[in-house]
Residue, then its C-alpha position, 0 to 999 in steps of 0.5 A: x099276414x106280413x103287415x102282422x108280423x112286421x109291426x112293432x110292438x112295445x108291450x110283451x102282452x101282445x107280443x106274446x099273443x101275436x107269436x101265438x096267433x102266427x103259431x097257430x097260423x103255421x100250424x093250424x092248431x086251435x087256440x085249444x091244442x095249442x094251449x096244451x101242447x106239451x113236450x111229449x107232442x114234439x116227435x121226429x118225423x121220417x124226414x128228419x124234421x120236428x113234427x107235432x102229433x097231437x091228439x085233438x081237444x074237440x074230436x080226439x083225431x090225431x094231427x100230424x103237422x111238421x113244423x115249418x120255420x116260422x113256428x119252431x122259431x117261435x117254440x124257441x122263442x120261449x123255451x126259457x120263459x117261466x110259465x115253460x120252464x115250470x110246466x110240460x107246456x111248451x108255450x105260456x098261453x095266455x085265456x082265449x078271452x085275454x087274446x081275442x081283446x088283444x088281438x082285436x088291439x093288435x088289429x086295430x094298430x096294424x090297420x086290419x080291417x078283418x076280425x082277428x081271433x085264435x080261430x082265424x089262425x087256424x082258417x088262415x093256415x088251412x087256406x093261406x098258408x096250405x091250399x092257396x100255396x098247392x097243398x094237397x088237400x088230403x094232406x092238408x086234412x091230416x094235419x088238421x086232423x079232420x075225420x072227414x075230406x068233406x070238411x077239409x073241402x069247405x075250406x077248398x072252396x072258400x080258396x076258390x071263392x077267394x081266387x074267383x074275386x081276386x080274378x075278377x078285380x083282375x079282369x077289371x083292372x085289365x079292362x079299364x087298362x083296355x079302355x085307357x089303351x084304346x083312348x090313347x090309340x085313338x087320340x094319337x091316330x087323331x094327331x097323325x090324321x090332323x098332321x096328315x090334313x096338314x100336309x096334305x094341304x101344304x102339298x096341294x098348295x098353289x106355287 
């Protein structure tokens, strides 16, 4: 995700579909949500603080979603550009044909070894941004606007799966450390036996 934001950019094209990739990230809307966001979604939670509150285009569940930083910089972000300031959207999205070729660009130029897509985002913010970092889940699910816990659960154990092998590299690399600890003990309790048979020759040596 680092690697995604950080990378510089010199054409507005994918500019503007990294910004909406990373807002569908800290988000967790889908490509199509986000797409008909309009200004009218933006409300002031209990705390203060913007929410979204949208109806879902595919199940027509409410989500309910406070806007982390990172996404309200990049609703400012746009806020004057054209295709916004004529319309009730509230960011200029551009086909989801056009942003999965020019995130597949974006990809290539950052180095990313996994396919990007708008629905990525949506399975990043479930997993990366919300889950991995102790949400709950039954939150996380409301902001998603899942109808069922059960579905929330799926992404749940693709962390779990995800946490097993980042584990699991991590017993490896302990072992292989292990291994390396013992070679070097052992070779330094060798010098100290060859320094001891040296010694112990010089003390037993005739006058």
């Amino acid at each position: 995700m680092q690697k995604l934001i950080d990378k510089e950019l010199h054409l507005d094209r994918l500019k503007l579909v990294r910004d909406m990739f990373i807002f569908s990230c800290f988000t967790g809307l889908a490509y199509s949500d986000v797409k008909k966001l309009s200004n009218s979604d933006i409300t002031i939670g209990i705390d203060g603080e913007k929410w979204i509150r949208t109806k879902r285009t595919k199940t027509k569940t409410l989500s309910s979603i406070p806007i982390l930083p990172v996404a309200e910089e990049i609703l400012d972000r746009y806020k004057n550009h054209p295709e916004v300031k004529n319309s009730d959207f509230i960011l200029p999205v551009l086909s989801n044909q056009k942003s999965n070729a020019f995130l597949k660009e974006i990809a290539l130029m950052c180095d990313i070894k996994k396919p990007l897509t708008t629905h990525v985002a949506r399975h990043t913010f479930a997993t990366t941004i919300t889950l991995t970092n102790g949400v709950p889940i039954e939150s996380v699910s409301k902001m998603l606007g899942h109808k069922d816990l059960r579905t929330t659960q799926h992404y749940a154990k693709i962390v779990d799966r995800k946490i097993s092998e980042d584990m699991q590299n991590l017993k490896a690399k302990l072992e292989a450390k292990k291994i390396s600890n013992k070679s070097n003990l052992k070779n330094k309790n060798s010098k100290n036996l060859y320094r001891l048979s040296k010694l112990k020759i010089t003390v037993l040596k005739p006058q």
